[in-house]
C-alpha positions as CSV (number, residue, x, y, z in Angstrom):
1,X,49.2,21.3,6.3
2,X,47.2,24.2,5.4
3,X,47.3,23.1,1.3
4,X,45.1,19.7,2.5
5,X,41.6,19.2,2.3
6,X,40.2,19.2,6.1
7,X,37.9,16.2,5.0
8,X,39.3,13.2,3.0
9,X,36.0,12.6,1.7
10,X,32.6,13.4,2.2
11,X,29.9,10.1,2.3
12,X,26.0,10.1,2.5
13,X,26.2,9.4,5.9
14,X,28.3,12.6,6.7
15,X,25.4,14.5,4.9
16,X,22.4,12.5,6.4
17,X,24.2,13.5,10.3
18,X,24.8,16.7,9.2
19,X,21.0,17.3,7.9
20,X,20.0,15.1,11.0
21,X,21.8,17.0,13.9
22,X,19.8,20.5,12.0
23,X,16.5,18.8,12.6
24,X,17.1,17.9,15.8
25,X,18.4,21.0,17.4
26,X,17.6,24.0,15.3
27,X,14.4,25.7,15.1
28,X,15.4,27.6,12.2
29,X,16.7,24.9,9.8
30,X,13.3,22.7,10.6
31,X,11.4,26.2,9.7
32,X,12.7,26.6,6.5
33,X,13.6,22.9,5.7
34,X,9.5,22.6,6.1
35,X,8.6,25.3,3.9
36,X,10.6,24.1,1.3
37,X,9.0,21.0,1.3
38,X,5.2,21.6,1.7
39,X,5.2,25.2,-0.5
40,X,4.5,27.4,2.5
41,X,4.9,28.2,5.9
42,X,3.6,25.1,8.1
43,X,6.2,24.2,11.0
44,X,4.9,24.9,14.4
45,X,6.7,22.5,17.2
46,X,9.4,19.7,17.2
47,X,8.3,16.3,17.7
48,X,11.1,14.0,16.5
49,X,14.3,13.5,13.9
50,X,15.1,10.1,13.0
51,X,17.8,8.5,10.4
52,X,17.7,4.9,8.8
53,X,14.2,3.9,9.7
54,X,13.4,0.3,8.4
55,X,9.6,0.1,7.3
56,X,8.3,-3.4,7.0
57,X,8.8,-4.8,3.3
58,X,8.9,-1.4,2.3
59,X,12.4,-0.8,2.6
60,X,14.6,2.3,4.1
61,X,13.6,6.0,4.8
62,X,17.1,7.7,5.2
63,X,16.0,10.7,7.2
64,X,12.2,10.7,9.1
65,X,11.4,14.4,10.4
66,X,8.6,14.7,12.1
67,X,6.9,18.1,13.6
68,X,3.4,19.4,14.2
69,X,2.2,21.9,12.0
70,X,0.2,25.3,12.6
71,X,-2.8,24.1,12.3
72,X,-1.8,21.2,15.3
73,X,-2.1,17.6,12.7
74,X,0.7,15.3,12.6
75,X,3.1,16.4,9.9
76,X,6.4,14.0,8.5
77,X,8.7,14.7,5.7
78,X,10.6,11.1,4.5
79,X,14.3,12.5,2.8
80,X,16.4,10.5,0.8
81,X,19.9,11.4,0.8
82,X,21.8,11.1,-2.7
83,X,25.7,11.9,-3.3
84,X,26.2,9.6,-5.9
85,X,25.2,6.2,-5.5
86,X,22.3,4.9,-8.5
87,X,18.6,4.8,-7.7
88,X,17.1,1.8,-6.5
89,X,14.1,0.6,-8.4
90,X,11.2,2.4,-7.4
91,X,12.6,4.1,-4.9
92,X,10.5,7.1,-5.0
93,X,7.0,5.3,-4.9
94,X,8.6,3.4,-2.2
95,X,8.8,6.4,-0.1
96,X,5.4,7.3,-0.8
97,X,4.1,3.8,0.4
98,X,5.7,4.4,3.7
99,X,4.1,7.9,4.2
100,X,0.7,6.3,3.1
101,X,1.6,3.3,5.7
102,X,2.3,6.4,8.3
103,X,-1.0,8.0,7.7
104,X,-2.8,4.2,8.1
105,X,-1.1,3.6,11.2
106,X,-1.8,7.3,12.5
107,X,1.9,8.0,13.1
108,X,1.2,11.2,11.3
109,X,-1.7,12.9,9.6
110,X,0.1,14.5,6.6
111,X,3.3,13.9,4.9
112,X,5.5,15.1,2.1
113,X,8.9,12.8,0.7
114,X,11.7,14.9,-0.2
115,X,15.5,13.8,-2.2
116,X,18.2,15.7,-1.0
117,X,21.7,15.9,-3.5
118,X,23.4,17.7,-5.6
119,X,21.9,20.0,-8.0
120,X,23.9,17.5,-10.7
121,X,22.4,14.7,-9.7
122,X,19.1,15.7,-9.6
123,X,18.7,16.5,-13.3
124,X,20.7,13.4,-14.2
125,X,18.1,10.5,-12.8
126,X,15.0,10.4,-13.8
127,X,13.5,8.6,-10.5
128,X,14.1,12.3,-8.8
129,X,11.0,13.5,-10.0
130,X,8.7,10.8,-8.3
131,X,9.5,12.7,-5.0
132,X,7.4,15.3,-3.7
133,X,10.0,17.8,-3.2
134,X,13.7,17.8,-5.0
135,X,16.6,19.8,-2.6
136,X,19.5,20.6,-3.8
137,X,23.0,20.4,-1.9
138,X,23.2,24.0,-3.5
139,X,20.4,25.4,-1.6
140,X,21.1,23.7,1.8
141,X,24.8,25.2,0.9
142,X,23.2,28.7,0.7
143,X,21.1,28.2,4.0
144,X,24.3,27.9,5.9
145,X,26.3,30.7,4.5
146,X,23.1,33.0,5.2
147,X,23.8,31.8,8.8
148,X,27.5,32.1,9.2
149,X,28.4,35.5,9.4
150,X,28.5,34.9,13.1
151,X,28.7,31.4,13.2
152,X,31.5,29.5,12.4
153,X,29.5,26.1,12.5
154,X,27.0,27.1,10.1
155,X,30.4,28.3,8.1
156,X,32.4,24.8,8.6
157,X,28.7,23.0,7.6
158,X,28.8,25.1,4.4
159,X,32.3,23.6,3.6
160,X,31.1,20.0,4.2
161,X,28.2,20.3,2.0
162,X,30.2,22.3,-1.0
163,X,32.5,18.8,-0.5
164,X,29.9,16.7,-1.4
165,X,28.9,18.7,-4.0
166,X,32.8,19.0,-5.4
167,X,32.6,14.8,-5.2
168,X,29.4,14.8,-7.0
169,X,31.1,17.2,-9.7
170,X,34.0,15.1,-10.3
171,X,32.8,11.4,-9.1
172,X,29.3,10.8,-10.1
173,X,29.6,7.8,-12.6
174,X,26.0,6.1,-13.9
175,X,27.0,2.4,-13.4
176,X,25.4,0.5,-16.2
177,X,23.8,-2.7,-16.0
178,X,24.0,-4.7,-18.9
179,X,21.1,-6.3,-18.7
180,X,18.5,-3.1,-18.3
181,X,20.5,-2.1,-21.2
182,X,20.2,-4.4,-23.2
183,X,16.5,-4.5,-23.0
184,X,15.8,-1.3,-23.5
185,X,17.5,-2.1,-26.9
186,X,15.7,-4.3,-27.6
187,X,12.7,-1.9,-26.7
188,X,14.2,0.4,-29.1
189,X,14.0,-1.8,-31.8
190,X,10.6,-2.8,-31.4
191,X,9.4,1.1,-30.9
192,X,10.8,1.7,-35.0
193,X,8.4,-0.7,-36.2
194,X,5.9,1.6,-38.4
195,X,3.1,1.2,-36.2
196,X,4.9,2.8,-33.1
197,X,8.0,5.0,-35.2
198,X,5.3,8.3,-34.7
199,X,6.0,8.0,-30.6
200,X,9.9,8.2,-31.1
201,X,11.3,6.5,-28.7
202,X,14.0,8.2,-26.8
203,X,17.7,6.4,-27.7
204,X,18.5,3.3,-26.3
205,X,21.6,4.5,-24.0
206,X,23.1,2.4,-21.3
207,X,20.7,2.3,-18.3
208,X,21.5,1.4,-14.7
209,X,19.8,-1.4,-12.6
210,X,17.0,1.4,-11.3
211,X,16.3,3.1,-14.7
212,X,13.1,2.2,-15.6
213,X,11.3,5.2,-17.2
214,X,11.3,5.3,-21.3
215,X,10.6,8.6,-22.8
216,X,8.7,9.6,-25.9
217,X,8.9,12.2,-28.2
218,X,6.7,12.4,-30.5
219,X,6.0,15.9,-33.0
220,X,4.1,18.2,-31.3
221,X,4.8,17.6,-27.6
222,X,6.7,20.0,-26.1
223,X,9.6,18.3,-23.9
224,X,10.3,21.3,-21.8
225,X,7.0,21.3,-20.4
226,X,5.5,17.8,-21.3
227,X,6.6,14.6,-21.0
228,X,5.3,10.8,-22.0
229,X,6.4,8.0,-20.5
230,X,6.2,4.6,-19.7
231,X,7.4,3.7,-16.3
232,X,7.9,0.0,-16.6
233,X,8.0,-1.2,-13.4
234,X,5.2,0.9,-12.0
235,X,3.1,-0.5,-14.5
236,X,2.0,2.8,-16.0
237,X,2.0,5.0,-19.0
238,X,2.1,8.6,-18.1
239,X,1.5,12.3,-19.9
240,X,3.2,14.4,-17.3
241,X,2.2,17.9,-17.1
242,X,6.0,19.7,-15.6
243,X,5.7,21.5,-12.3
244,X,1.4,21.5,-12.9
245,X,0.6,20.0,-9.7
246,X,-1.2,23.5,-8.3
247,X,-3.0,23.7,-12.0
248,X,-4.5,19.8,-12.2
249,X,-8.0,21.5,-12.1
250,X,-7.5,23.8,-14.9
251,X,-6.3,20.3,-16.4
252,X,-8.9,18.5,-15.3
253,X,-11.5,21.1,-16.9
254,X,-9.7,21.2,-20.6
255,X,-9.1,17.5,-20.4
256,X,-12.0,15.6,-19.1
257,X,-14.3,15.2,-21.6
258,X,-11.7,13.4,-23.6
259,X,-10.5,11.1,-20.7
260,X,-11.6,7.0,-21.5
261,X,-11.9,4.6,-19.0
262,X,-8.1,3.6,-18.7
263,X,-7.0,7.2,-18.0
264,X,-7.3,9.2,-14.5
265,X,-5.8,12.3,-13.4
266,X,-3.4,12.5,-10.6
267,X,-0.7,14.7,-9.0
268,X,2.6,13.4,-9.3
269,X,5.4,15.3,-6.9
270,X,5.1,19.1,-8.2
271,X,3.4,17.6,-11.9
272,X,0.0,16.2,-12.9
273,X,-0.4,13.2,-14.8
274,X,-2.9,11.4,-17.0
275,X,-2.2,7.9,-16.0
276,X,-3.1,4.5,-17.9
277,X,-2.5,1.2,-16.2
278,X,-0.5,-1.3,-18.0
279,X,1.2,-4.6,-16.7
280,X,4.3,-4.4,-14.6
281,X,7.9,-5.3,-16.2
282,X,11.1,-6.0,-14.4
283,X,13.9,-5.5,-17.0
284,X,16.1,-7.1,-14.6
285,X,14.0,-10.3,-14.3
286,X,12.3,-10.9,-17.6
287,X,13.4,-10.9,-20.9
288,X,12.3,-8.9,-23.7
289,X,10.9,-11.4,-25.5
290,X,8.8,-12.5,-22.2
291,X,6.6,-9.5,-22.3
292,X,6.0,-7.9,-25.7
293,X,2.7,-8.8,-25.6
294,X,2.8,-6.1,-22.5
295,X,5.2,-3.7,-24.3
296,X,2.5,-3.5,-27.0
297,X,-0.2,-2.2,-24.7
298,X,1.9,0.0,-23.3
299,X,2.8,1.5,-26.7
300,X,-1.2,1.4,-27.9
301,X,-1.3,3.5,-24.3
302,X,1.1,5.9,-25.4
303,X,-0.5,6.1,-28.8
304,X,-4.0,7.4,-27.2
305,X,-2.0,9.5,-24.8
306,X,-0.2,11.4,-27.7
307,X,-3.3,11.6,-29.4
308,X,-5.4,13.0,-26.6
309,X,-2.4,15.6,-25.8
310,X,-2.8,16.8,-30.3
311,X,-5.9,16.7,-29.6
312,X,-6.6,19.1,-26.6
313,X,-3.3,21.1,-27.4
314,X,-4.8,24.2,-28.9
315,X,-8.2,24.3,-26.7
Protein backbone atom coordinates (compact mmCIF):
# COMPACT_ATOMS: atom_id res chain seq x y z
CA UNK A 1 0.00 0.00 0.00
CA UNK A 2 2.59 2.35 0.70
CA UNK A 3 4.12 1.94 -3.24
CA UNK A 4 0.52 3.63 -4.50
CA UNK A 5 -0.19 7.02 -5.33
CA UNK A 6 -2.62 8.45 -2.46
CA UNK A 7 -4.68 10.23 -5.33
CA UNK A 8 -5.69 8.31 -8.52
CA UNK A 9 -5.80 11.40 -10.26
CA UNK A 10 -5.87 14.95 -9.86
CA UNK A 11 -8.87 17.00 -11.97
CA UNK A 12 -9.45 20.86 -12.26
CA UNK A 13 -11.96 20.70 -9.91
CA UNK A 14 -9.65 19.13 -7.20
CA UNK A 15 -7.43 22.26 -7.93
CA UNK A 16 -10.29 24.98 -8.21
CA UNK A 17 -11.50 23.42 -4.19
CA UNK A 18 -8.24 23.31 -3.25
CA UNK A 19 -7.40 27.20 -4.39
CA UNK A 20 -11.21 27.84 -3.24
CA UNK A 21 -11.15 26.46 0.43
CA UNK A 22 -7.43 29.00 0.69
CA UNK A 23 -9.58 31.92 -0.24
CA UNK A 24 -12.08 31.28 1.96
CA UNK A 25 -10.37 30.55 5.10
CA UNK A 26 -6.79 31.78 5.08
CA UNK A 27 -5.71 35.26 5.52
CA UNK A 28 -2.40 34.45 4.42
CA UNK A 29 -2.94 32.69 1.04
CA UNK A 30 -5.60 35.70 0.03
CA UNK A 31 -2.53 38.11 1.04
CA UNK A 32 -0.13 36.79 -1.13
CA UNK A 33 -2.57 35.35 -3.78
CA UNK A 34 -3.50 39.27 -4.13
CA UNK A 35 -0.16 40.64 -4.40
CA UNK A 36 0.67 38.33 -7.01
CA UNK A 37 -2.00 39.40 -8.94
CA UNK A 38 -2.17 43.30 -8.78
CA UNK A 39 1.93 43.77 -8.46
CA UNK A 40 1.83 44.93 -4.85
CA UNK A 41 0.57 44.81 -1.60
CA UNK A 42 -3.36 45.55 -1.78
CA UNK A 43 -5.49 42.93 0.38
CA UNK A 44 -7.08 44.43 3.35
CA UNK A 45 -10.45 42.37 4.50
CA UNK A 46 -12.35 39.25 3.14
CA UNK A 47 -15.51 39.74 1.44
CA UNK A 48 -16.27 36.57 -0.51
CA UNK A 49 -14.81 33.32 -2.52
CA UNK A 50 -16.96 31.88 -5.08
CA UNK A 51 -16.40 28.97 -7.79
CA UNK A 52 -18.26 28.36 -11.15
CA UNK A 53 -19.99 31.67 -11.45
CA UNK A 54 -22.22 31.87 -14.66
CA UNK A 55 -22.15 35.53 -16.11
CA UNK A 56 -24.98 36.29 -18.55
CA UNK A 57 -23.89 35.40 -22.27
CA UNK A 58 -20.54 35.85 -21.06
CA UNK A 59 -19.80 32.49 -20.12
CA UNK A 60 -18.02 30.92 -16.87
CA UNK A 61 -15.47 32.49 -14.26
CA UNK A 62 -13.95 29.37 -12.56
CA UNK A 63 -12.86 31.03 -9.32
CA UNK A 64 -14.46 34.73 -8.29
CA UNK A 65 -12.40 36.18 -5.14
CA UNK A 66 -13.45 39.11 -3.88
CA UNK A 67 -11.83 41.30 -0.98
CA UNK A 68 -11.56 45.06 -0.19
CA UNK A 69 -8.42 46.52 -0.61
CA UNK A 70 -6.29 49.07 1.58
CA UNK A 71 -7.42 51.87 0.31
CA UNK A 72 -11.37 50.48 1.20
CA UNK A 73 -12.73 50.15 -3.08
CA UNK A 74 -14.14 46.97 -4.14
CA UNK A 75 -11.43 44.68 -5.35
CA UNK A 76 -12.16 41.03 -7.50
CA UNK A 77 -9.66 38.78 -9.12
CA UNK A 78 -11.61 36.29 -11.90
CA UNK A 79 -9.13 32.86 -12.05
CA UNK A 80 -9.28 30.36 -14.61
CA UNK A 81 -8.11 27.07 -13.66
CA UNK A 82 -6.12 25.07 -16.41
CA UNK A 83 -4.66 21.36 -15.94
CA UNK A 84 -4.87 20.37 -19.37
CA UNK A 85 -7.95 20.86 -21.10
CA UNK A 86 -7.59 23.35 -24.57
CA UNK A 87 -8.59 27.00 -24.48
CA UNK A 88 -11.85 28.08 -25.40
CA UNK A 89 -11.99 30.76 -28.02
CA UNK A 90 -11.49 33.95 -26.46
CA UNK A 91 -11.41 32.94 -23.33
CA UNK A 92 -9.23 35.45 -21.89
CA UNK A 93 -11.11 38.59 -23.27
CA UNK A 94 -14.13 36.86 -22.00
CA UNK A 95 -12.93 37.17 -18.58
CA UNK A 96 -12.16 40.70 -18.99
CA UNK A 97 -15.83 41.39 -20.17
CA UNK A 98 -17.07 39.99 -17.03
CA UNK A 99 -14.81 42.20 -14.82
CA UNK A 100 -15.83 45.27 -17.05
CA UNK A 101 -19.61 43.96 -16.55
CA UNK A 102 -18.59 43.78 -12.54
CA UNK A 103 -17.37 47.29 -12.47
CA UNK A 104 -20.83 48.51 -14.53
CA UNK A 105 -22.92 46.81 -12.23
CA UNK A 106 -20.85 48.13 -9.12
CA UNK A 107 -20.20 44.64 -7.79
CA UNK A 108 -16.64 45.79 -7.51
CA UNK A 109 -14.62 48.91 -8.16
CA UNK A 110 -11.42 47.22 -9.52
CA UNK A 111 -10.50 43.93 -10.90
CA UNK A 112 -7.67 41.93 -12.15
CA UNK A 113 -8.22 38.17 -14.26
CA UNK A 114 -5.71 35.72 -13.38
CA UNK A 115 -4.90 31.76 -15.19
CA UNK A 116 -3.79 29.39 -12.83
CA UNK A 117 -1.78 25.90 -14.36
CA UNK A 118 1.12 24.47 -14.72
CA UNK A 119 4.18 26.24 -15.56
CA UNK A 120 4.04 23.86 -18.96
CA UNK A 121 0.95 24.83 -19.94
CA UNK A 122 1.36 28.24 -19.70
CA UNK A 123 4.07 28.69 -22.20
CA UNK A 124 2.39 26.23 -24.58
CA UNK A 125 -1.03 28.31 -25.37
CA UNK A 126 -0.95 31.36 -26.59
CA UNK A 127 -4.43 32.61 -25.11
CA UNK A 128 -2.46 32.65 -21.56
CA UNK A 129 -1.09 35.90 -22.18
CA UNK A 130 -4.53 37.77 -22.63
CA UNK A 131 -4.88 37.33 -18.82
CA UNK A 132 -3.86 39.87 -16.52
CA UNK A 133 -1.81 37.77 -14.32
CA UNK A 134 -0.35 34.12 -15.41
CA UNK A 135 0.19 31.64 -11.94
CA UNK A 136 1.95 28.87 -12.11
CA UNK A 137 1.03 25.44 -10.23
CA UNK A 138 4.84 25.80 -9.42
CA UNK A 139 4.55 28.83 -7.48
CA UNK A 140 1.23 27.98 -5.62
CA UNK A 141 3.41 24.53 -5.04
CA UNK A 142 6.21 26.71 -3.35
CA UNK A 143 3.58 28.72 -1.20
CA UNK A 144 2.58 25.55 0.50
CA UNK A 145 5.91 24.07 1.20
CA UNK A 146 6.91 27.62 2.75
CA UNK A 147 3.95 26.79 5.09
CA UNK A 148 4.36 23.18 5.96
CA UNK A 149 7.08 22.94 8.23
CA UNK A 150 4.48 22.76 10.93
CA UNK A 151 1.66 22.05 8.97
CA UNK A 152 0.92 18.94 7.56
CA UNK A 153 -2.11 20.34 5.42
CA UNK A 154 -0.21 22.87 3.84
CA UNK A 155 2.30 19.69 3.24
CA UNK A 156 -0.52 17.16 1.95
CA UNK A 157 -1.85 20.46 -0.39
CA UNK A 158 1.77 20.67 -1.70
CA UNK A 159 1.41 16.98 -2.86
CA UNK A 160 -1.97 17.54 -4.59
CA UNK A 161 -0.74 20.34 -6.56
CA UNK A 162 2.82 18.62 -7.56
CA UNK A 163 0.01 15.79 -8.90
CA UNK A 164 -1.41 18.01 -11.11
CA UNK A 165 1.56 19.25 -12.24
CA UNK A 166 3.13 15.42 -12.73
CA UNK A 167 -0.42 14.92 -15.03
CA UNK A 168 0.30 18.08 -16.80
CA UNK A 169 3.97 16.69 -17.45
CA UNK A 170 3.03 13.47 -18.80
CA UNK A 171 -0.82 14.06 -20.08
CA UNK A 172 -1.05 17.40 -21.65
CA UNK A 173 -1.98 16.59 -25.42
CA UNK A 174 -3.06 19.81 -27.84
CA UNK A 175 -6.14 18.21 -29.45
CA UNK A 176 -6.17 19.38 -32.98
CA UNK A 177 -9.09 20.47 -34.86
CA UNK A 178 -8.93 19.84 -38.33
CA UNK A 179 -10.67 22.48 -39.42
CA UNK A 180 -8.62 25.59 -37.62
CA UNK A 181 -5.87 23.65 -39.14
CA UNK A 182 -6.60 23.49 -42.15
CA UNK A 183 -7.24 27.20 -42.44
CA UNK A 184 -4.50 28.35 -41.10
CA UNK A 185 -2.89 26.47 -44.09
CA UNK A 186 -4.50 27.90 -46.14
CA UNK A 187 -3.46 31.26 -44.37
CA UNK A 188 0.04 30.12 -44.82
CA UNK A 189 -0.18 29.85 -48.34
CA UNK A 190 -1.60 33.01 -48.93
CA UNK A 191 1.02 34.88 -46.46
CA UNK A 192 4.17 33.45 -49.25
CA UNK A 193 2.67 35.41 -51.88
CA UNK A 194 5.48 38.16 -52.62
CA UNK A 195 3.49 41.00 -51.40
CA UNK A 196 3.20 39.48 -47.73
CA UNK A 197 6.52 36.75 -47.83
CA UNK A 198 8.58 40.02 -45.88
CA UNK A 199 5.98 39.34 -42.59
CA UNK A 200 6.95 35.56 -42.44
CA UNK A 201 4.25 33.94 -41.31
CA UNK A 202 4.91 31.59 -38.48
CA UNK A 203 4.41 27.66 -39.84
CA UNK A 204 1.18 26.34 -40.34
CA UNK A 205 1.20 23.55 -37.43
CA UNK A 206 -1.99 21.84 -36.29
CA UNK A 207 -4.07 24.25 -34.17
CA UNK A 208 -6.80 23.39 -31.67
CA UNK A 209 -10.44 24.73 -31.86
CA UNK A 210 -9.33 28.00 -29.51
CA UNK A 211 -6.08 28.86 -31.41
CA UNK A 212 -6.61 31.83 -33.02
CA UNK A 213 -3.53 34.00 -32.80
CA UNK A 214 -0.99 33.99 -36.04
CA UNK A 215 2.46 35.17 -35.40
CA UNK A 216 4.89 37.07 -37.56
CA UNK A 217 8.30 37.23 -37.93
CA UNK A 218 9.57 39.43 -39.90
CA UNK A 219 13.69 40.61 -40.00
CA UNK A 220 14.34 42.88 -37.57
CA UNK A 221 11.75 42.25 -34.85
CA UNK A 222 13.03 40.72 -32.00
CA UNK A 223 10.68 37.73 -30.85
CA UNK A 224 11.99 37.53 -27.33
CA UNK A 225 10.79 40.90 -26.56
CA UNK A 226 8.32 41.68 -29.55
CA UNK A 227 5.69 40.11 -31.02
CA UNK A 228 3.06 40.74 -34.15
CA UNK A 229 0.12 39.21 -34.46
CA UNK A 230 -3.10 38.91 -35.74
CA UNK A 231 -5.71 37.69 -33.41
CA UNK A 232 -8.34 36.53 -35.70
CA UNK A 233 -11.26 36.30 -33.81
CA UNK A 234 -10.70 39.47 -31.73
CA UNK A 235 -10.56 41.26 -34.87
CA UNK A 236 -7.21 42.82 -34.25
CA UNK A 237 -3.71 43.15 -35.42
CA UNK A 238 -1.27 43.67 -32.65
CA UNK A 239 2.64 44.79 -32.06
CA UNK A 240 2.97 43.57 -28.58
CA UNK A 241 5.52 45.09 -26.42
CA UNK A 242 6.52 41.68 -23.71
CA UNK A 243 5.95 42.42 -20.10
CA UNK A 244 5.85 46.61 -21.14
CA UNK A 245 2.68 47.24 -19.49
CA UNK A 246 4.48 49.59 -16.54
CA UNK A 247 6.53 51.34 -19.63
CA UNK A 248 3.44 52.18 -22.21
CA UNK A 249 4.33 55.89 -21.52
CA UNK A 250 7.84 55.73 -22.43
CA UNK A 251 6.09 53.88 -25.49
CA UNK A 252 3.66 56.24 -26.02
CA UNK A 253 6.34 59.19 -26.03
CA UNK A 254 8.82 57.26 -28.77
CA UNK A 255 5.80 56.11 -30.66
CA UNK A 256 3.17 58.71 -31.08
CA UNK A 257 4.14 60.81 -33.62
CA UNK A 258 4.11 57.91 -35.96
CA UNK A 259 0.69 56.38 -34.78
CA UNK A 260 -2.21 56.83 -37.95
CA UNK A 261 -5.63 56.81 -37.33
CA UNK A 262 -6.18 52.90 -37.23
CA UNK A 263 -3.52 52.41 -34.43
CA UNK A 264 -4.05 53.07 -30.50
CA UNK A 265 -2.09 52.16 -27.61
CA UNK A 266 -3.26 49.90 -24.94
CA UNK A 267 -2.10 47.71 -22.11
CA UNK A 268 -2.63 44.17 -22.68
CA UNK A 269 -2.19 41.77 -19.33
CA UNK A 270 1.54 42.67 -18.21
CA UNK A 271 2.37 44.05 -22.32
CA UNK A 272 1.42 47.11 -24.33
CA UNK A 273 0.16 47.01 -27.63
CA UNK A 274 -0.34 49.09 -30.69
CA UNK A 275 -3.57 47.82 -31.86
CA UNK A 276 -5.34 48.10 -35.44
CA UNK A 277 -8.86 47.03 -35.93
CA UNK A 278 -9.61 44.60 -38.62
CA UNK A 279 -12.83 42.39 -39.18
CA UNK A 280 -13.55 39.46 -37.06
CA UNK A 281 -12.86 35.68 -38.48
CA UNK A 282 -14.11 32.45 -36.96
CA UNK A 283 -11.88 29.75 -38.50
CA UNK A 284 -14.34 27.37 -37.24
CA UNK A 285 -17.25 28.89 -39.08
CA UNK A 286 -16.04 30.36 -42.23
CA UNK A 287 -13.93 29.19 -44.76
CA UNK A 288 -10.88 30.57 -46.04
CA UNK A 289 -11.94 31.51 -49.08
CA UNK A 290 -15.00 33.42 -47.29
CA UNK A 291 -12.83 36.09 -45.98
CA UNK A 292 -9.57 36.89 -47.85
CA UNK A 293 -10.78 40.01 -48.73
CA UNK A 294 -10.39 40.44 -44.57
CA UNK A 295 -7.16 38.40 -44.39
CA UNK A 296 -5.70 41.00 -46.72
CA UNK A 297 -6.34 43.94 -44.51
CA UNK A 298 -5.19 42.28 -41.88
CA UNK A 299 -1.88 41.60 -43.63
CA UNK A 300 -1.70 45.46 -45.08
CA UNK A 301 -2.15 46.02 -40.96
CA UNK A 302 0.66 43.95 -40.22
CA UNK A 303 2.71 45.55 -43.05
CA UNK A 304 2.34 49.20 -41.37
CA UNK A 305 2.84 47.66 -38.04
CA UNK A 306 6.30 46.10 -39.02
CA UNK A 307 7.10 49.16 -40.64
CA UNK A 308 6.34 51.53 -37.87
CA UNK A 309 8.31 49.02 -35.35
CA UNK A 310 11.84 49.48 -38.30
CA UNK A 311 10.95 52.52 -38.20
CA UNK A 312 11.06 53.75 -34.52
CA UNK A 313 13.51 50.82 -33.53
CA UNK A 314 16.69 52.72 -33.18
CA UNK A 315 15.09 56.20 -31.69
Amino acid sequence: MLKLKFLESVTERDIDLLVLEELSVSENFRKMFSAQVFGKPIYNAYLGAWHSVFSNNLGETDLLFLFEAVNGEKAAILIENKLDAAPMPDQGRRYRQRGEEGIKTRLWKIFKTCIIAPTKYLLSVNDSGSYDRMFSYESIREYFLSQSDNDNRSAYKANVILDGIERNRRGYQAIENERVTNFVKHYFEYAADEKYRKLKMQDAKSRQAGSSWIVFYPNGLPPEEVTLAHQMTNGEVKLIFKGQANNIEIIRSKYQDSLSERMSLKKAGQSAAIIMKVKQISPLEKDFDEVTDIIDSALDCLSQLSMLYANNSNM
